[in-house]
C-alpha positions in Angstrom: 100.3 100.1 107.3 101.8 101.0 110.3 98.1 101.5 112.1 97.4 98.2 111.0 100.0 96.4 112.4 98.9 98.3 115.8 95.5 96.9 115.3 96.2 93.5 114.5 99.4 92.6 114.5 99.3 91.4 110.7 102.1 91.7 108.4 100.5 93.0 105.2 97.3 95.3 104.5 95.5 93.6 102.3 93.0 95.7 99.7 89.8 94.5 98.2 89.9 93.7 94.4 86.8 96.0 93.4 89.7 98.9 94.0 91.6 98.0 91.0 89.8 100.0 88.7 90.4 102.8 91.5 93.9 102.4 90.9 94.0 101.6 87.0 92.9 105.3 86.9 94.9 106.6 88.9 98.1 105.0 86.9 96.4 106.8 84.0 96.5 110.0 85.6 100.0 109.4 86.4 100.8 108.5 83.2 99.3 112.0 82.0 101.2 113.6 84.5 104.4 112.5 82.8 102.5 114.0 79.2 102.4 117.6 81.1 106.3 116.8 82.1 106.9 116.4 78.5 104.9 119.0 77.1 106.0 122.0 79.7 102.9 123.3 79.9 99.0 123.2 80.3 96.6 124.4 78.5 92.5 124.6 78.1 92.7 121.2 75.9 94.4 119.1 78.8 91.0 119.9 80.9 88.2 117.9 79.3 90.9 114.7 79.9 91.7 115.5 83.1 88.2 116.0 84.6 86.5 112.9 82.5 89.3 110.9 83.9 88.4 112.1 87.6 84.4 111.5 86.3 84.7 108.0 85.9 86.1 107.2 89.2 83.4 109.6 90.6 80.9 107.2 88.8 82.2 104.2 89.7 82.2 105.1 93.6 79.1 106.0 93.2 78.0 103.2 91.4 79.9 100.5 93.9 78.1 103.1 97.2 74.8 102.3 95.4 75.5 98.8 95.1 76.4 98.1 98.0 73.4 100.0 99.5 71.1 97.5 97.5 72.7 94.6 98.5 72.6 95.6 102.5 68.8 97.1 102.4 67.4 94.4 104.1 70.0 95.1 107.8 69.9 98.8 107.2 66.3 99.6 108.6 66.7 97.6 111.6 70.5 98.1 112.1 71.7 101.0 110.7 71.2 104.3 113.3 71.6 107.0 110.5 67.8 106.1 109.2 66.8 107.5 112.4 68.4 111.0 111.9 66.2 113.0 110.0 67.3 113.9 106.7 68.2 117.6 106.0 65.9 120.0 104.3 66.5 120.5 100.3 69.0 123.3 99.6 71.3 122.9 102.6 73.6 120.6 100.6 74.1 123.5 97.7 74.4 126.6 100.4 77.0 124.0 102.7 78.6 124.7 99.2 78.3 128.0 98.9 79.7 128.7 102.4 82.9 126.8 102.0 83.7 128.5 98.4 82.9 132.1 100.4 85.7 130.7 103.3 88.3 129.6 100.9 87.9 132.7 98.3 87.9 134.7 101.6 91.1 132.8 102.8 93.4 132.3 100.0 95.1 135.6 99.6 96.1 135.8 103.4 97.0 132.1 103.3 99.2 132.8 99.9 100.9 135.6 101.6 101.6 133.8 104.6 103.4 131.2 102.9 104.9 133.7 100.9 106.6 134.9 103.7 107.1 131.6 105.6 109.3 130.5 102.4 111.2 134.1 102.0 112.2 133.0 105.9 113.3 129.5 105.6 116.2 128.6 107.0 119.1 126.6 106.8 120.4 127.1 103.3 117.1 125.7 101.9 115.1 127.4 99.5 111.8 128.7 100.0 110.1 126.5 97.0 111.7 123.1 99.3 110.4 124.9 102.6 107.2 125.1 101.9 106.9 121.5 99.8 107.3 120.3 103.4 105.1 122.5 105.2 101.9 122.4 102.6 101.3 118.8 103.1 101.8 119.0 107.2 98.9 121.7 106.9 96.4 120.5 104.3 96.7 116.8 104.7 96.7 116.5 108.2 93.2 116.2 109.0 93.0 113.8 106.0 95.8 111.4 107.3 94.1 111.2 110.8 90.5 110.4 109.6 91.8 107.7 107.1 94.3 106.0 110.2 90.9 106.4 112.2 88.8 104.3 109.4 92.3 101.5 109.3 92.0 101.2 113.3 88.2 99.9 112.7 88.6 97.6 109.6 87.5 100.0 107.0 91.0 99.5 105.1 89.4 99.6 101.4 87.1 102.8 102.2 90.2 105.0 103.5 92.3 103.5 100.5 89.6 104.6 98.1 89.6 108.1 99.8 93.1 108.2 99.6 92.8 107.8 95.6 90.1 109.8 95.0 92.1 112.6 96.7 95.0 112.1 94.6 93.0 112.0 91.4 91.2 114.7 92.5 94.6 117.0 93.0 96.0 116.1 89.4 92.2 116.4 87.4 90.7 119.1 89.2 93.0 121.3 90.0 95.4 120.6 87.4 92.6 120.6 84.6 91.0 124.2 86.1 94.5 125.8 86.4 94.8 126.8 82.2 91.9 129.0 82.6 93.5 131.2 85.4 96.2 133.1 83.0 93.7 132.4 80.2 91.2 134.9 81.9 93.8 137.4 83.8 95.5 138.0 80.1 92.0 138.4 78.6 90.9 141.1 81.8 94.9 142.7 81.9 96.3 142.2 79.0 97.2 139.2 76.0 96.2 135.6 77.2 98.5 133.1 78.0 99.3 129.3 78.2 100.1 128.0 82.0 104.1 127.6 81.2 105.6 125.2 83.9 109.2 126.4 84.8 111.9 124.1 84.9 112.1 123.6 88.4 108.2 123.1 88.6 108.6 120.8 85.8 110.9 118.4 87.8 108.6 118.7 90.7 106.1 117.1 88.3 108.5 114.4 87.3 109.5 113.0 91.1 105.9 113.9 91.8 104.8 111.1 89.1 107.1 108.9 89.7 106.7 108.7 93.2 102.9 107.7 92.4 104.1 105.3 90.3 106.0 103.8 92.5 102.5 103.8 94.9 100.2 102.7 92.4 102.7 99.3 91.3 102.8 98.7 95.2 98.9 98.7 95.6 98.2 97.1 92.6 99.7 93.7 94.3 96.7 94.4 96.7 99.0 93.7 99.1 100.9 96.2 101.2 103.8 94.6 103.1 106.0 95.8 105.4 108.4 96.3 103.2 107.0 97.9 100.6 106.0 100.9 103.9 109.3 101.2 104.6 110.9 101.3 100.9 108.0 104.0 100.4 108.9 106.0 103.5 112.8 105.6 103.1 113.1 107.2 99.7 110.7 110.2 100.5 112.7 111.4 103.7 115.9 110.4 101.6 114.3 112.6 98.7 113.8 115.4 101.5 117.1 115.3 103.1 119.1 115.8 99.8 116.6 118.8 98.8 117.8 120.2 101.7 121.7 119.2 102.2 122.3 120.1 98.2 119.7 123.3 98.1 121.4 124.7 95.2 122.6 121.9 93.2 119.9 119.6 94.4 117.3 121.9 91.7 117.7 119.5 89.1 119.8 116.7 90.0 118.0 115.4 92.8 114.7 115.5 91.4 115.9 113.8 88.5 118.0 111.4 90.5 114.9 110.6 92.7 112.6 110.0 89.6 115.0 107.5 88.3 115.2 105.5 91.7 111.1 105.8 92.1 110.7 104.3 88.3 113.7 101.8 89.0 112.1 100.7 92.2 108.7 100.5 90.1 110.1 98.5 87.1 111.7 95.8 89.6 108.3 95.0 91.4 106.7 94.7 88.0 108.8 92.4 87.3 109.0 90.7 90.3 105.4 90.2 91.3 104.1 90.6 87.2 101.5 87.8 87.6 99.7 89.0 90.5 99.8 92.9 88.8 98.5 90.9 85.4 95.9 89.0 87.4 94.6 92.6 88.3 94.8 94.7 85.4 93.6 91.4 83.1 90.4 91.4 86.0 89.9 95.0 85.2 90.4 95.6 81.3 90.5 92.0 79.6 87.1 90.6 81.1 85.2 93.0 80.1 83.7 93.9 84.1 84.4 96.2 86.1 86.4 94.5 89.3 83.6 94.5 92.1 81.0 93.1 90.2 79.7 89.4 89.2 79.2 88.0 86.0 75.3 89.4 85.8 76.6 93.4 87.2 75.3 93.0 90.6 77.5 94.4 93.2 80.1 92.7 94.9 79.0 89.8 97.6 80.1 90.2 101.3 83.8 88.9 102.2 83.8 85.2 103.3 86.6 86.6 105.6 85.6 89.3 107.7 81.5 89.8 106.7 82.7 93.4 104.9 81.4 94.5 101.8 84.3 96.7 99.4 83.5 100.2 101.3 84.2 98.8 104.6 80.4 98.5 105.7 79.8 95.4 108.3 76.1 94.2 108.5 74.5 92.1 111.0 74.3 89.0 110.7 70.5 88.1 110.3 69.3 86.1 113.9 66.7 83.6 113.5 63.9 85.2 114.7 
């Protein structure tokens, strides 16, 4: 929001309505996350969910990226400069792969055991497990939070939003669907199998964890981000942060819980505040029968009136008459 405001001096961020599918999925993933809350634990059967949750909104960016290629054919030869890169050879895509996995397999333990030691050394009467809740994000979503302010400064507000959902998704299906088999195959190697148990302080984690995207998901479902809705968003997370570490000891269960109750609060009253424009949405998504994005005949989505964009933030030329 804020690099918006920078760029043009407007008052909301406005998203594009093929997204709310985007975000439909991601409320169900949240609302799976407060299952694994419930439940305390995860376990093989959670994975075929979780990963055919995160498949469909693979598909459907795929499908909306093919789309919209179709529908912009005709500029792309003449205007688009990536047709005259040549492509890369066969294979390079799979060994690129192949590289990356070797890195982080190669990387993890050190990086484990530095943070390991990074939380045994916090400081200030916090605990290690709050320490490093701060310090993960600084270091692993960095680079993520500078290429999508880089894609707001040029207009391309739906294509970092929709990377910004995909990565959530892809944190709470992925990784959360492929974690089960980890003690599932050290107990069948070491010893008896197990079931991923959460403990109870990584269970509230998971509660103020959903809740907080709750909160996020009701916001941008109004496809509308105002000012304050950034700020309300902001506010609670540094308040959430600044009684983890003030009450370190008594702040293990009552803040998290405390939190959750303000995020689902907070989400219940703009539900019912702005519940026509959330309807209009989620009635454009589920009652029609269409997938947002798409006409009446499945063709992809026809340029913005407004600005010339198409949904993934692509702007072609206008044709000249010659």
């Amino acid at each position: 929001y804020l690099v918006n405001r920078l760029r043009t001096g407007g008052t909301r961020l406005e998203l594009h309505s093929s997204q709310g599918i985007e975000l439909l999925l991601l409320l169900m993933v949240v609302f799976y996350g407060f299952l694994v809350y419930v439940k305390g634990y995860v376990w093989p059967l959670d994975t075929p969910v979780l990963l055919l949750l995160f498949g469909v909104l693979a598909w459907k960016g795929f499908q909306q990226y093919r789309s919209a290629q179709v529908r912009l054919r005709p500029f792309q030869r003449r205007a688009d400069p990536i047709h005259a890169v040549p492509s890369s050879p066969p294979g390079v895509m799979p060994l690129l792969v192949l590289y990356a996995t070797a890195v982080v397999y190669l990387a993890v333990p050190t990086f484990a055991d530095g943070m390991y030691a990074l939380g045994l050394g916090a400081s200030g009467g916090a605990s290690g497990f709050t320490y490093l809740q701060d310090l993960m994000p600084i270091l692993t979503k960095a680079p993520l939070v500078a290429v999508m302010a880089m894609m707001v400064w040029n207009g391309r507000i739906a294509l970092a939003t929709s990377i910004l959902v995909l990565t959530v998704v892809a944190l709470w299906t992925l990784v959360l669907g492929v974690l089960p088999f980890a003690p599932l195959i050290g107990g069948a190697l070491y010893g008896s199998p197990e079931v991923l148990t959460l403990g109870e302080h990584q269970r509230l984690e998971v509660l103020v964890a959903m809740s907080q995207a709750l909160l996020a998901v009701i916001l941008l479902s109004r496809l509308s981000l105002t000012g304050r809705s950034a700020v309300a968003l902001l506010v609670t997370f540094c308040a959430h942060r600044m009684l983890m570490y003030l009450y370190p000891q008594g702040g293990n269960a009552l803040v998290p819980g405390l939190m959750a109750g303000i995020y689902v609060g907070l989400a219940a009253v703009v539900v019912a505040w702005d519940r026509a424009r959330i309807g209009s949405l989620v009635g454009s998504v589920v009652g029609t029968g269409r997938l947002a994005g798409h006409d009446s005949d499945g063709e992809a989505v026809k340029l913005s009136e407004a600005d010339g964009t198409t949904p993934l933030g692509y702007s072609p030329p206008r044709p000249t008459s010659d």
